[in-house]
C-alpha positions in Angstrom: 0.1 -19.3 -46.1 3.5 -19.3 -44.1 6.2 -21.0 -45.7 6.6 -24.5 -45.1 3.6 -24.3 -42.3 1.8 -26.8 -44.4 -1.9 -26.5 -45.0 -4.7 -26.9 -42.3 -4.4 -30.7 -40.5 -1.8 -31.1 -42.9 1.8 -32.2 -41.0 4.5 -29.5 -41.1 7.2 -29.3 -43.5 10.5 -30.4 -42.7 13.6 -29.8 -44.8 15.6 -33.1 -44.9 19.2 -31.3 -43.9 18.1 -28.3 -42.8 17.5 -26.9 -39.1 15.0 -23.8 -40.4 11.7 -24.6 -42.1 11.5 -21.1 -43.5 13.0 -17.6 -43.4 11.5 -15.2 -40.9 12.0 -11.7 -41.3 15.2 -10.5 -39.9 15.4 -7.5 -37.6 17.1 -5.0 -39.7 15.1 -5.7 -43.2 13.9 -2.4 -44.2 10.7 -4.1 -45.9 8.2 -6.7 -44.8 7.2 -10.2 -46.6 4.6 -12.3 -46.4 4.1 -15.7 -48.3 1.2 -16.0 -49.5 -1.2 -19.5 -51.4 -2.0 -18.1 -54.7 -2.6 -21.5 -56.4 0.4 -20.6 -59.0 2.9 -22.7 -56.8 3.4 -26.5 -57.3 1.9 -28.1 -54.1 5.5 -30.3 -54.2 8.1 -26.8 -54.4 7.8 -25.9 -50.5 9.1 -29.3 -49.3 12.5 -29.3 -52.1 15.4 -28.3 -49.5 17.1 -25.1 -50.7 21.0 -25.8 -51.8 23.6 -24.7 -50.5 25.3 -20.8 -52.0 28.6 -20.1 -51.2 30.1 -16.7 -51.7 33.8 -15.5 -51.4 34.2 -12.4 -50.0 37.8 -10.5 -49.1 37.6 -9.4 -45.6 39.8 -6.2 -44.2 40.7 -7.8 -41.0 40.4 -11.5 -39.6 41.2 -11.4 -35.7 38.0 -9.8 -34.2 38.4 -8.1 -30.5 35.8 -8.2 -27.6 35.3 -6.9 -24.8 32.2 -8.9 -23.2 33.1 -8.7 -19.5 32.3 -12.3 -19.4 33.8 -14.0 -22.4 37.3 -15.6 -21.7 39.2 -14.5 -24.7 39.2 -11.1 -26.3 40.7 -12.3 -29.6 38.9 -14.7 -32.1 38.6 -15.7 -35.8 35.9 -16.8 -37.8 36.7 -18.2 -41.1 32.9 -18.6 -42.6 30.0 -16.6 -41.8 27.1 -19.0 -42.0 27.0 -22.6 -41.1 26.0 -25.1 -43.2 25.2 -28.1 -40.0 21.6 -25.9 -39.6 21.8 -26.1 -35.3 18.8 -24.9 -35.1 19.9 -23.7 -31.3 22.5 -22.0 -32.9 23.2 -18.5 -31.0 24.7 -17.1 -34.2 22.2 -17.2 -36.2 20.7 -13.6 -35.5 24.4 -12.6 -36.8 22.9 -13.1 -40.2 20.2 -10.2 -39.7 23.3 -7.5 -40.3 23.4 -8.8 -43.9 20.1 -7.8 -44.7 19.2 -11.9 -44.5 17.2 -14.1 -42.3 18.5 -16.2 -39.5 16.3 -19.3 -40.6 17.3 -21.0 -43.8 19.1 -18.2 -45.3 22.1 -18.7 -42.4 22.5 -22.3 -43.3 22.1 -21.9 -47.3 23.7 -18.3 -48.2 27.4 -18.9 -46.7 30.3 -16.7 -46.4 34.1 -17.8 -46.9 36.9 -15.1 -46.0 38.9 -15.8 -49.2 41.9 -14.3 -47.8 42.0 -15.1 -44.4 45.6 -17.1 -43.9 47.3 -13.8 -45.4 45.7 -11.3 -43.4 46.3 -13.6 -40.5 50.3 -13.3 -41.5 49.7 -10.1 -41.4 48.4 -9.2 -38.2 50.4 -11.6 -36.7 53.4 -9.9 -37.7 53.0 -6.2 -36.7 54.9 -4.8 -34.7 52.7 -3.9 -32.0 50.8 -7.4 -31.8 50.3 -8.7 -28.8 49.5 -12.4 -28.3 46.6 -13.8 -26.8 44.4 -16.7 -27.0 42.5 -16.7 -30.0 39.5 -18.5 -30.3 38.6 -20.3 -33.7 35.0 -20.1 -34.8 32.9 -18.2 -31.7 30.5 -17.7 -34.3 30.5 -19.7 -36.9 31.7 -23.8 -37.1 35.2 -24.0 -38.7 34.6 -27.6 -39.6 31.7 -27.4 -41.6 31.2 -29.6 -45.0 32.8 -26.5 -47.2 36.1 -26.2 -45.2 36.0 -29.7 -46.9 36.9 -27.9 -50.1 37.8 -23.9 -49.2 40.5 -25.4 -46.4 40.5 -22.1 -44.6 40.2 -23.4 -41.0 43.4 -25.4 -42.2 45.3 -22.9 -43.2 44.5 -21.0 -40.0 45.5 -23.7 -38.2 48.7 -23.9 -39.5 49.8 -20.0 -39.3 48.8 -20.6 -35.5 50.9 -23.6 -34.9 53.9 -22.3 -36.9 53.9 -19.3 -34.3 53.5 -21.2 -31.2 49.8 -19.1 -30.5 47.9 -20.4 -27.8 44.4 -21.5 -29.3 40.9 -21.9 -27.6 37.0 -23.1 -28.5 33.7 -22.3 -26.7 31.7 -24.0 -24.6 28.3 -20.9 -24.4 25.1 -23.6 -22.2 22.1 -23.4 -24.9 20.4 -19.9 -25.4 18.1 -18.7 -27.1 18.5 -14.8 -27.9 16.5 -12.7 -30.0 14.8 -14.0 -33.4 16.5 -17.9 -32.1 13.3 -18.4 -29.5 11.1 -18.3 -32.0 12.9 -20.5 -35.0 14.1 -22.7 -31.8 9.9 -23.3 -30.7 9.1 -23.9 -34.3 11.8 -26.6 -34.8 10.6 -28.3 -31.4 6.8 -28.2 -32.1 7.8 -29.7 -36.1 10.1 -32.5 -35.0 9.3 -33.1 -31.4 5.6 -32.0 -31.2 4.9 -34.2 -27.7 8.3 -33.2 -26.2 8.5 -29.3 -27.0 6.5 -28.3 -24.2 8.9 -30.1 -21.8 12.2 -28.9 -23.9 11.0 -24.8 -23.1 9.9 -26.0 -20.1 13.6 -26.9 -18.9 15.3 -23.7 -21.0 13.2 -21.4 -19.0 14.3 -23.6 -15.7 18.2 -22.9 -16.7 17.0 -19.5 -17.5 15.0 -17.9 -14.1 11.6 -18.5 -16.1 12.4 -16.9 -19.3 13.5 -17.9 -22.5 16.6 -15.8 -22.5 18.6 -14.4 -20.4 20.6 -11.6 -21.2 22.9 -10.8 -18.4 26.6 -10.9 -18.3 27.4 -13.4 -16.1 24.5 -15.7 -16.6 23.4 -15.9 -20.5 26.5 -18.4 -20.6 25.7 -20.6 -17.6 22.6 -20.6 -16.6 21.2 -21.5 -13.4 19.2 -23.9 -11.6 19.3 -28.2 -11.4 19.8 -29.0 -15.3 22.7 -26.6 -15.7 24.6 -27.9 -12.8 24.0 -31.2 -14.3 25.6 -30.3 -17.4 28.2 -28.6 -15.5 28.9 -31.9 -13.7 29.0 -33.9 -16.8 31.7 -31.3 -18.3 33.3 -31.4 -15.5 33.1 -35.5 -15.3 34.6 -35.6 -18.9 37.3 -33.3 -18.8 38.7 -35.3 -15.6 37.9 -38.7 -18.1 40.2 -37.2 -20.7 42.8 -36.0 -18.5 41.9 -32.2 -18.8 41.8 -29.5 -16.0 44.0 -31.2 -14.4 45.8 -28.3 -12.7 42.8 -26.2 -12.7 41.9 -23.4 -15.0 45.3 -22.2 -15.6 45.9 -19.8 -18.8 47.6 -21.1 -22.2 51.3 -20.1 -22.4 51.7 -16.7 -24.2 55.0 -16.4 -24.3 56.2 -19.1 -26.8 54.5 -16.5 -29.6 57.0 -16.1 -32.5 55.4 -14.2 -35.6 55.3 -16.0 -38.7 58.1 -16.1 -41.1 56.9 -14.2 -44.5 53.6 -12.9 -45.3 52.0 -15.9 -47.5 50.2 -15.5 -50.3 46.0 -15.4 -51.2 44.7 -18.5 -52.3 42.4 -17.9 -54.6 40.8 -21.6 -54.6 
């Protein structure tokens, strides 16, 4: 029996704080699983949520590059790797695959922190050859999530980035639903929203020229069709709200870069 599926007429498992109901098999796993009834398993252990398992890991660099030609920043920093919120729409979660780990529940319960992130931030920051451009905090992973709570890394970042004067930027990448997510995203639908989750893939595949995913620079961000131009227009509609945008999309000021003053010390929580 499929973990969490429940047993015939019986209503699906949901985790209470969890996106994923299970952990399907992620695309580089050398080996297959398969859960299987055998009797041996209390009938209440599938429906206890798994806790959360936070590891500390020292990474060898923290500003990551890209080159995507249509992603508007090439630098950006992710302090966790993981999120513990669950989105179950979440476009990172096939990330978790090149650990040898499932995007379902195992991205939401087996987290990474970069331990030493604020030093090796100094660091970079301060070579000679760096050149400053927007970096953009958390393009794969949330920075707030409940453990910066009590790791503080995000904070720390935060602070390197504002004693240097370096321009700072978030995303804003229109649902998708990209390898192993279209099928963890259908499951979630069809578990909480069993009447609606026609209707829901109905209007991705809309935004999406009648597939589930579209993979193309230029248009796996946007989308196309009526409901992304309505989300456009209600983006657009809040930023003029909040007074943003005002002059147009005109790039964060560069130049005011200093690099930080010494090279900080590893807090070692």
């Amino acid at each position: 029996m499929k973990a969490g599926a429940g047993g015939a007429g019986a209503a699906p498992i949901v985790f209470k704080g969890r996106g994923a109901a299970d952990n399907p098999q992620g695309r580089f796993e050398r080996q297959q699983r398969e859960a299987v009834d055998d009797g041996w398993t209390h009938e209440d252990t599938d429906t206890c949520a798994p806790r959360t398992e936070v590891t500390l890991r020292q990474a060898r660099t923290i500003i990551s590059r890209n080159e995507s030609p249509d992603i508007p920043f090439s630098q950006s920093i992710n302090p966790y790797q993981g999120c513990e919120h669950g989105c179950i729409y979440c476009y990172a979660r096939p990330s978790h695959a090149y650990l040898g780990l499932s995007p379902g529940l195992d991205f939401e319960t087996k987290l990474f922190a970069k331990a030493n992130a604020v030093p090796l931030l100094r660091a970079e920051l301060s070579r000679p050859g760096y050149r400053c451009e927007v970096i953009s905090l958390g393009a794969n992973t949330d920075p707030y999530q409940p453990i910066e709570r009590s790791y503080k890394i995000t904070r720390g970042i935060l602070e390197v980035l504002s004693e240097c004067n370096h321009p700072l930027g978030i995303v804003n990448q229109i649902l998708r639903l990209p390898y192993e997510l279209k099928d963890l995203f259908k499951d979630w639908a069809e578990r909480h929203h069993p009447l609606k989750a026609a209707r829901i893939m109905s209007e991705i595949r809309q935004m999406r020229g009648g597939r589930e995913n579209d993979p193309r620079f230029g248009a796996r961000l946007s989308g196309e069709g009526v409901f992304a131009e309505l989300q456009e227009q209600r983006f657009r509609l809040a930023c003029e709200r909040h007074g943003l945008n005002r002059e147009g999309r005109a790039q964060l000021d560069a130049t005011r870069f200093r690099p930080p003053s010494g090279p900080g010390q590893l807090n070692l929580f």
